[in-house]
PLY file of the C-alpha trace (Angstrom):
ply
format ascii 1.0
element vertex 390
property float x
property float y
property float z
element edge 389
property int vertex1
property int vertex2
end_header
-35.68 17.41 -4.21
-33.57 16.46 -6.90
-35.10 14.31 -9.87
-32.91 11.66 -10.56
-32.18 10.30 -14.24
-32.63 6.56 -14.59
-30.74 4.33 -17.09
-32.46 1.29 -18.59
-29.26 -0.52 -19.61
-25.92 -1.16 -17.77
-23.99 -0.57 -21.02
-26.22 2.95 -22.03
-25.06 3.97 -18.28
-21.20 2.81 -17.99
-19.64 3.03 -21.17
-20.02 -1.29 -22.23
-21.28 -2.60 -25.42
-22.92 -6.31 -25.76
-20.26 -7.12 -27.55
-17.63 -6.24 -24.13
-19.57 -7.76 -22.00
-19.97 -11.50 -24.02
-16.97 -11.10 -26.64
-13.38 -12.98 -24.83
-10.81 -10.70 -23.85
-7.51 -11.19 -26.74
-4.95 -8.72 -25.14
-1.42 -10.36 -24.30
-0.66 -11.51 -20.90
1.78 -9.53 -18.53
5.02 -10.57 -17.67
4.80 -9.10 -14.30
8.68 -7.74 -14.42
7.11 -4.95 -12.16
7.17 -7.30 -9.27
10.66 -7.90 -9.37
12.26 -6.90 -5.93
8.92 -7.35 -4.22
10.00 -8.46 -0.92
8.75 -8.78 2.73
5.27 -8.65 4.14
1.81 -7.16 2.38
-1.11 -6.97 5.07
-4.58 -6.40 3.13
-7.77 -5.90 4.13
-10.50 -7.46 2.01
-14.33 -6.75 1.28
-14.67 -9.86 -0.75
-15.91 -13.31 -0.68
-12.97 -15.05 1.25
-12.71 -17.53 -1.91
-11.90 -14.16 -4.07
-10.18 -12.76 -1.39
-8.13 -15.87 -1.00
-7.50 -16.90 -5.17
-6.25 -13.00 -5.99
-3.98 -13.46 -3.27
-2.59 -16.63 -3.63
-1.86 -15.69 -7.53
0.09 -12.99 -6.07
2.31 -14.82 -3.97
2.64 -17.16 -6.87
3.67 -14.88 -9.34
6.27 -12.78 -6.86
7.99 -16.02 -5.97
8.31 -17.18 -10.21
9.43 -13.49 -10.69
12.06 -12.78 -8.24
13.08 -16.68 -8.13
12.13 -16.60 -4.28
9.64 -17.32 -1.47
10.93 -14.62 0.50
7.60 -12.71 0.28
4.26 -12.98 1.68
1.06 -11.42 1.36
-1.82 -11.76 3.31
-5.26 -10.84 3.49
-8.16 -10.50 6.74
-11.39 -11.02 5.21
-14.29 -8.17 6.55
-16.95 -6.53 5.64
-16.25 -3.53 3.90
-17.91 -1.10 6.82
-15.59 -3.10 9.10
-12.23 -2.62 6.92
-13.02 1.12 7.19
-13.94 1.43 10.97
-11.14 -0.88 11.88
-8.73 1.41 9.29
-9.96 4.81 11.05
-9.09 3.26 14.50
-5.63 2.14 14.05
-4.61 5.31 11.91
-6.50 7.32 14.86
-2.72 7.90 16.66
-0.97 8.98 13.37
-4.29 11.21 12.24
-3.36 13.27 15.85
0.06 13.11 14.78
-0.17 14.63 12.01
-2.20 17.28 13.07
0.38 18.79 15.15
3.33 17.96 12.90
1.61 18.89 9.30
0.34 22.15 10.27
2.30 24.34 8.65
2.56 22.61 5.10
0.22 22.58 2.50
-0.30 20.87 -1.29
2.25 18.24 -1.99
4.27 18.97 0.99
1.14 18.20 3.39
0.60 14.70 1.53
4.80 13.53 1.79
4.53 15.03 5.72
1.36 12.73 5.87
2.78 9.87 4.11
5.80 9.87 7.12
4.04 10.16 10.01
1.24 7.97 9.37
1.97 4.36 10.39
-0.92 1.84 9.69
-0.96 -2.07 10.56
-2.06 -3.08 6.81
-1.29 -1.92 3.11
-4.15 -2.50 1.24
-7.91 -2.49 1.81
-9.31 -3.89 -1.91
-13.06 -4.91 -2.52
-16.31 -4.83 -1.25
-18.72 -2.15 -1.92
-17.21 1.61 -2.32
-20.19 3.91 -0.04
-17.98 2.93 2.58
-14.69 3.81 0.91
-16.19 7.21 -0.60
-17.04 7.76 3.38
-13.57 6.94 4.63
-12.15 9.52 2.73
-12.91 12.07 4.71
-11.18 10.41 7.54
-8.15 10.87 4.97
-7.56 6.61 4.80
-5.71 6.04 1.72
-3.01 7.88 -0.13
-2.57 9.00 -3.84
-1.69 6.76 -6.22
-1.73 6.46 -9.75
-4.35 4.21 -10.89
-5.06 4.11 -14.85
-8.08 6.71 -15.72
-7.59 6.15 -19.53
-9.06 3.31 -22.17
-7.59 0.53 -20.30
-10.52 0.70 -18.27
-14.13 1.40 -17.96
-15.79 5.04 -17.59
-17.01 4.42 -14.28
-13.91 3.08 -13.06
-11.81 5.68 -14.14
-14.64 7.90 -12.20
-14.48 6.24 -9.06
-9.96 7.27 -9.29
-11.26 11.21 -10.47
-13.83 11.57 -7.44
-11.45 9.97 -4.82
-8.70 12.40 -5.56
-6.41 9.27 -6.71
-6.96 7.78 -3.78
-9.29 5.08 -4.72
-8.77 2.47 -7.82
-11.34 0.47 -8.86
-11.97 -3.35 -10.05
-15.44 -4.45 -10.76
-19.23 -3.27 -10.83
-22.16 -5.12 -9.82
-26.08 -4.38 -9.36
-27.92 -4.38 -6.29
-31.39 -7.29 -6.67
-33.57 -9.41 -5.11
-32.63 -13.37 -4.82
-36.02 -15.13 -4.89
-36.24 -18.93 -3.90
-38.29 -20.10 -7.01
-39.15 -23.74 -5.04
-40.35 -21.78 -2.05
-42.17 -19.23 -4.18
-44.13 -22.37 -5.80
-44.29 -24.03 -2.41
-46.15 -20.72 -1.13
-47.61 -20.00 -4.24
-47.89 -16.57 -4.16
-46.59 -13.69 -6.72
-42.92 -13.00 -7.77
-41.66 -9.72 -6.24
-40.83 -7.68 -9.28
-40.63 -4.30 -7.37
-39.48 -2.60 -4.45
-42.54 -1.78 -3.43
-43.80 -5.41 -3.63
-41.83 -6.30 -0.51
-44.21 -4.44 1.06
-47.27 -6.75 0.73
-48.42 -8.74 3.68
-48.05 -12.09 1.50
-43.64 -11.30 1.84
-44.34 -11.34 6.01
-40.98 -12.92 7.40
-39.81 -14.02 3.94
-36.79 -11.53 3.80
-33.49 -11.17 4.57
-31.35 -8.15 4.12
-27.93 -7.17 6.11
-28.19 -4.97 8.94
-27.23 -1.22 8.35
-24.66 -0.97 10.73
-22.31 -3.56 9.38
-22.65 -4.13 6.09
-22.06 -1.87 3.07
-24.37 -4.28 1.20
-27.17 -2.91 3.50
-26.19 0.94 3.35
-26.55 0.46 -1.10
-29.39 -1.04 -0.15
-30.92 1.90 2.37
-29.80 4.39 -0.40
-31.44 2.96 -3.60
-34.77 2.33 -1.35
-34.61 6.31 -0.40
-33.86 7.06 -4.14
-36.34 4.87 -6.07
-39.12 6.73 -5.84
-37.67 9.96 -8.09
-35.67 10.83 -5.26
-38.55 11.71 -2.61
-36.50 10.16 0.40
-40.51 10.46 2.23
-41.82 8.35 0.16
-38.46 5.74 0.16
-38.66 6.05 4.76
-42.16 4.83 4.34
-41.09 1.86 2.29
-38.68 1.06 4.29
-40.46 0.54 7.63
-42.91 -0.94 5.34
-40.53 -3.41 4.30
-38.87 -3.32 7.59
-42.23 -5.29 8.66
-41.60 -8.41 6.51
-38.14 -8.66 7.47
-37.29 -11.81 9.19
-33.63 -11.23 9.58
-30.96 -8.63 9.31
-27.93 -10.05 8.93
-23.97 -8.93 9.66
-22.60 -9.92 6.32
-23.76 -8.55 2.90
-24.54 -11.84 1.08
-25.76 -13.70 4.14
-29.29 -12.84 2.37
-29.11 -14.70 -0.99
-27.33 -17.14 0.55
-30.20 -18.38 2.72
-32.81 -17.72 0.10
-30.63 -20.29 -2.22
-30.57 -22.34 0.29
-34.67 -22.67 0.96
-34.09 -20.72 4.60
-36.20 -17.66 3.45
-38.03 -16.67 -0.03
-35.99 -13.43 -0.90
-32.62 -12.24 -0.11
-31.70 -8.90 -1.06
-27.90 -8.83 -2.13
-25.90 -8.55 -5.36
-26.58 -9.81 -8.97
-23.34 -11.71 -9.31
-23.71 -13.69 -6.05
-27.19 -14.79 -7.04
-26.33 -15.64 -10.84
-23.21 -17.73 -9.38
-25.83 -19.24 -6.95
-28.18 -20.09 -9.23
-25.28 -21.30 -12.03
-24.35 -23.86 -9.09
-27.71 -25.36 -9.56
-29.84 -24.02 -6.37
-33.45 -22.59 -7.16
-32.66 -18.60 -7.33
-33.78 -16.00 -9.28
-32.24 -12.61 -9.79
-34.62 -9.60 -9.98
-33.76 -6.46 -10.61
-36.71 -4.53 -9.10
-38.72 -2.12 -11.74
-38.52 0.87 -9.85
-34.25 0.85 -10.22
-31.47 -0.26 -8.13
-28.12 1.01 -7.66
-24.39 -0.61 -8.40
-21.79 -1.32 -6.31
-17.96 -0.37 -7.22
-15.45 -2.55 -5.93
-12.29 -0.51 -4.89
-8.36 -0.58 -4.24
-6.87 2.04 -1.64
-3.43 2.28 -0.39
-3.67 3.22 3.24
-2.25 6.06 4.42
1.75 4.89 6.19
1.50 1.29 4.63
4.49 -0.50 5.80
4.93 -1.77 2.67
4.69 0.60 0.10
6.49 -1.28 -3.08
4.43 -3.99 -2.35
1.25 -1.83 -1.78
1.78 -0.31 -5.31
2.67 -3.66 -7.18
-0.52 -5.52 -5.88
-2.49 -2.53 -7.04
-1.27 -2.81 -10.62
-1.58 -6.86 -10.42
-5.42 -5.90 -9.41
-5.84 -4.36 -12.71
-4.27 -7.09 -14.58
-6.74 -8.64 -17.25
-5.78 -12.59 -15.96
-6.27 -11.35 -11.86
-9.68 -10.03 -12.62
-10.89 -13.05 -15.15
-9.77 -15.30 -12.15
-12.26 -13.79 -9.57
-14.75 -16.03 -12.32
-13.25 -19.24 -10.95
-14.62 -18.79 -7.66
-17.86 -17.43 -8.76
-17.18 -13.67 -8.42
-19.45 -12.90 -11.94
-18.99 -8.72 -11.55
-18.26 -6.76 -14.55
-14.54 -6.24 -14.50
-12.58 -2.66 -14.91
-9.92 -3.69 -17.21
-11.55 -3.28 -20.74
-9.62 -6.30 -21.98
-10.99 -8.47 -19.59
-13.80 -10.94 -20.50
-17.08 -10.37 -18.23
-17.96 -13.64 -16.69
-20.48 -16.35 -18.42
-23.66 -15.66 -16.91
-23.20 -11.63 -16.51
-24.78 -10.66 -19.12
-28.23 -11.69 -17.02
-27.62 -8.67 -15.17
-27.37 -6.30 -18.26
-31.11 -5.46 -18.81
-31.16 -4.18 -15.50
-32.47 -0.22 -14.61
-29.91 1.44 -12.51
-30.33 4.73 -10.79
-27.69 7.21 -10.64
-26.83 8.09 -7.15
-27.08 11.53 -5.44
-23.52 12.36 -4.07
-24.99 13.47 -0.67
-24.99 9.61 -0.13
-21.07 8.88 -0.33
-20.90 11.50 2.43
-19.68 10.54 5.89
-22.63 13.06 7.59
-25.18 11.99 5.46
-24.92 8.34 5.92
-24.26 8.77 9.55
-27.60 10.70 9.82
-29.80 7.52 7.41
-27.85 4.64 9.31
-28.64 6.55 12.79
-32.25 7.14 11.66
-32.96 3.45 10.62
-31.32 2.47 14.25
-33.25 4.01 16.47
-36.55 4.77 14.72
-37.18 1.54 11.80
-35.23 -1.46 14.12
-36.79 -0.90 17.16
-39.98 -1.23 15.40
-41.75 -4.86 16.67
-42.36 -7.08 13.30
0 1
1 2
2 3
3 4
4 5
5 6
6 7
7 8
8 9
9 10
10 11
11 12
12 13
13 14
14 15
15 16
16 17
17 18
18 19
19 20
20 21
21 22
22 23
23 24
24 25
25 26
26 27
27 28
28 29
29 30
30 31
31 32
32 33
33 34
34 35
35 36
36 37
37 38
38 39
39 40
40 41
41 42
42 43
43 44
44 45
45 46
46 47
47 48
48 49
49 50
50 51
51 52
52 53
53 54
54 55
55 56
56 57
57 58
58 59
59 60
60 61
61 62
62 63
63 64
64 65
65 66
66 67
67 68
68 69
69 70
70 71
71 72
72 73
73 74
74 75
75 76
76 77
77 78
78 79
79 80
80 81
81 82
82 83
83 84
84 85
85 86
86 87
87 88
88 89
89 90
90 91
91 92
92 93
93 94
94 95
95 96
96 97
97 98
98 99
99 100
100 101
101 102
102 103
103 104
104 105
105 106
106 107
107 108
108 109
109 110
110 111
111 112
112 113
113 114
114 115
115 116
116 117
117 118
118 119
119 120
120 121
121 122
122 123
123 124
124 125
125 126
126 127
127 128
128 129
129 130
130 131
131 132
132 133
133 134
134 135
135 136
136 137
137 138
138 139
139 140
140 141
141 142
142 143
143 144
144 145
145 146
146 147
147 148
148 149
149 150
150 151
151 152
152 153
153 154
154 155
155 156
156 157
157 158
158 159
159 160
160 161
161 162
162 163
163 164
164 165
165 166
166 167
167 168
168 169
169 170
170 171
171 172
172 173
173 174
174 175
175 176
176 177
177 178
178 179
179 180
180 181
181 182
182 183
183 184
184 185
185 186
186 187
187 188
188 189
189 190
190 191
191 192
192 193
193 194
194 195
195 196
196 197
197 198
198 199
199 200
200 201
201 202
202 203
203 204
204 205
205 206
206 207
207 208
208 209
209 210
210 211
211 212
212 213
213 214
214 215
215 216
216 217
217 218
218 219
219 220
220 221
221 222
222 223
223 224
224 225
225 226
226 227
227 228
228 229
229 230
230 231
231 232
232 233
233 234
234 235
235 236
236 237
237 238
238 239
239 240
240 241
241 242
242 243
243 244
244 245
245 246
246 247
247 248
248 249
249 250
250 251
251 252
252 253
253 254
254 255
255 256
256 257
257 258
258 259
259 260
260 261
261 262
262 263
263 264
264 265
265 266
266 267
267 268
268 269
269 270
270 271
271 272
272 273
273 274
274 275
275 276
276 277
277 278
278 279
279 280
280 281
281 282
282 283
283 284
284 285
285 286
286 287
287 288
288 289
289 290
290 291
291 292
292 293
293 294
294 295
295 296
296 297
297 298
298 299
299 300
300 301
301 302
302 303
303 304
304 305
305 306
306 307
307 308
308 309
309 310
310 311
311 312
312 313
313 314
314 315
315 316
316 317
317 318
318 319
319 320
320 321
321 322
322 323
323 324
324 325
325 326
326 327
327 328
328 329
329 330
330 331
331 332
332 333
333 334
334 335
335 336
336 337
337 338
338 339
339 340
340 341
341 342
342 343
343 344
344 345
345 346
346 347
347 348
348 349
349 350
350 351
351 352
352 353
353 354
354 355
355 356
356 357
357 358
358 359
359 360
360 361
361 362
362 363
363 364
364 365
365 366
366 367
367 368
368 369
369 370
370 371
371 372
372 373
373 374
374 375
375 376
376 377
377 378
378 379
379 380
380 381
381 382
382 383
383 384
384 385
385 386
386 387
387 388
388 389
C-alpha cells in the first residue's frame, strides 16, 4: 500500500502564502469586451449553493446586456449536486456517445476531437462547481471538451493541475477542505468531548449525533469515503473499519452535500461532516458551529468548469468560462457566503478563510478520481456498511 505524504499547511501544499490568502487583491478590473456578440441561450449545470449558483449568473447576464447594449441574451443555471450534473450529463450525451462511435472511427488526434465536437449534441453548455471526484470520473465518459483554461501565474498551482490532469478539459475556480461542523451549544448541552479526530466519531458518546451525505448522491460524501479510507497512511483496512464504525453513530445520510452542517448549525444534530467554508460562513452568521479539521488529515475539494461535449452554445460556453476566472466573479461568491480559496491569484480569499489554513490535508491517491475505483467503494459501502442496522 502506498504511504501517503501529509501536508500540515494549506499554503506549504498549494502554492499560497499568508500574505495571499489575507492581503486584498489590487489588479485592475476587466472590461469584459470579450463578451461582446454574446447572444442567445447558455444552459449550465451547477454544483453550488443555489445563492452562488444564482449571484455568478446573474452578474453574467448583467454584464452581457451593459456590453453588447442588449437583453437579447440569457443564461441560466439548474442547481444539482455535482454526482447528479454528471449522471444526468452521461445520460443525455448517451445518443451522441453511440454516434460517435460509428461516425469517429476512423479519425484519430485532433481530427477525432472536431468529429466529436459535431456530432455530439448536449441539452446544456456548462457544468461549473461542486466538488471535482465526480468531474475527474466523468471524464472517462468523455463529458467535456478542450478548452483553454489559463495554467500559468494567473492562477494557483493546484488549479492549473486540475486543467493538466483533465487533458484541458476541466478549469478550475476554488479549493476548500473537507471538516467536521460541531454544534458547540449541543456539545455543552451533552457535555461530552469535542471530536478532534476521525477516529473520535467512533466513540459510543457520538451515537446518532452525525450527519454526513449519502454516497450515492453526493460528491461531498464520496471526498468524504476517500479521506476516511486514506487517513490512516493509506491502509484502506484500517479506513473500512472506521467507517462502519462511524457508520454506527450516524443518524442521517443525507442527498445534498451540506445538508450536514446545516443541521448541526441549526441544533438538529451535534456534528455535520461537510466543507470548511460552509461552516465558517455558518458560524460568521452567528449560529453555534465549530470547524474541525480532524488530526488524522482531510482532503480538499476543487471546484471545476467543463464545457460539455456539443454545447449548443459554444461562444457563450467559452465567454462564461473566462468570466469564471475573473478576479470580481470569484470575490463575489463572498457575498453569499461561498468563503473557498479562489483560483485567480489576484483575487482576495474571503474574511474568515484563513480559519481553514492550519488545516492537515492529505494528498490523494489517483486510483480515487477513477470511474472503476469509485464505482467499486460507493458499491461496497451500499450493500455491505448501509444495510448495517444502527
Amino acid at each position: 500500500m502506498q504511504s501517503l505524504k501529509k501536508s500540515k499547511l494549506i499554503p506549504a501544499l498549494l502554492g499560497l502564502s499568508s500574505c495571499l490568502i489575507l492581503t486584498p487583491a489590487n489588479a485592475a478590473s476587466s472590461d469584459y469586451q470579450y463578451l461582446k456578440g454574446i447572444n442567445g441561450k447558455l444552459v449550465t449545470y451547477c454544483g453550488a449553493e443555489s445563492a452562488a449558483c444564482a449571484v455568478v449568473i446573474d452578474e453574467f447576464n448583467r454584464q452581457v446586456a451593459q456590453v453588447n447594449g442588449t437583453n437579447q441574451f440569457e443564461a441560466k443555471f439548474i442547481r444539482l449536486s455535482t454526482s447528479e450534473m454528471m449522471s444526468r450529463i452521461k445520460g443525455e450525451l448517451e445518443k451522441s456517445a453511440r454516434a460517435a462511435k460509428r461516425k469517429c472511427k476512423s479519425v484519430t488526434d485532433d481530427a477525432l476531437e472536431n468529429c466529436k465536437e459535431k456530432v455530439y449534441k448536449s441539452k446544456v453548455d456548462v457544468a461549473f462547481y461542486g466538488t471535482d471526484d465526480p468531474y475527474k470520473t466523468a471524464l472517462q465518459d468523455d463529458l467535456f471538451s478542450q478548452h483553454k483554461y489559463p495554467v500559468d501565474e494567473s492562477v494557483q498551482p493546484w488549479a492549473s493541475s486540475l486543467t493538466w490532469d483533465s487533458g484541458n478539459r476541466l478549469g478550475a475556480l476554488y479549493m476548500g477542505v473537507l471538516g467536521l461542523g460541531v454544534n458547540t451549544d449541543l456539545l455543552t448541552k451533552l457535555d461530552i468531548p469535542k471530536p478532534m479526530c476521525w477516529k473520535d466519531l467512533e466513540k459510543p458518546a457520538y451515537k446518532n449525533q452525525i450527519v454526513v451525505a449519502n454516497w450515492n448522491t453526493s460528491g461531498t460524501a464520496y471526498k468524504f469515503a476517500a479521506t476516511m479510507l486514506q487517513a490512516f497512511d493509506g491502509d484502506q483496512e484500517k479506513g473500512w473499519d472506521a467507517v462502519t464504525k462511524v457508520h454506527q453513530n450516524v443518524s442521517q445520510y443525507t442527498k445534498s452535500g451540506s445538508k450536514g452542517v446545516k443541521m448541526a448549525a441549526a441544533g438538529e444534530t451535534l456534528i455535520g461532516i461537510g466543507f470548511g467554508h460552509d461552516i465558517v460562513d455558518l458560524r460568521q452568521k452567528g449560529f453555534p458551529i465549530e470547524m474541525i479539521a480532524p488530526c488524522e488529515g482531510t482532503l480538499y475539494e476543487v471546484g471545476p468548469v467543463g464545457i460539455v461535449r456539443g454545447a449548443p452554445n459554444r461562444a457563450a460556453a467559452e465567454a462564461f468560462t473566462t468570466f469564471l476566472y475573473e478576479k470580481e466573479t470569484q470575490e463575489l461568491l463572498a457575498s453569499v457566503g461561498s468563503l473557498q480559496f479562489p483560483s485567480n491569484t489576484s483575487a482576495a480569499a474571503p474574511k474568515g478563510s484563513e480559519q481553514l489554513t492550519d488545516a492537515k490535508l492529505i494528498l490523494s491517491d489517483s486510483r480515487y478520481s477513477t470511474k472503476s475505483f469509485k464505482n467499486a467503494i460507493i458499491q461496497k459501502w451500499t450493500n455491505e456498511i448501509f444495510p448495517i442496522s444502527r
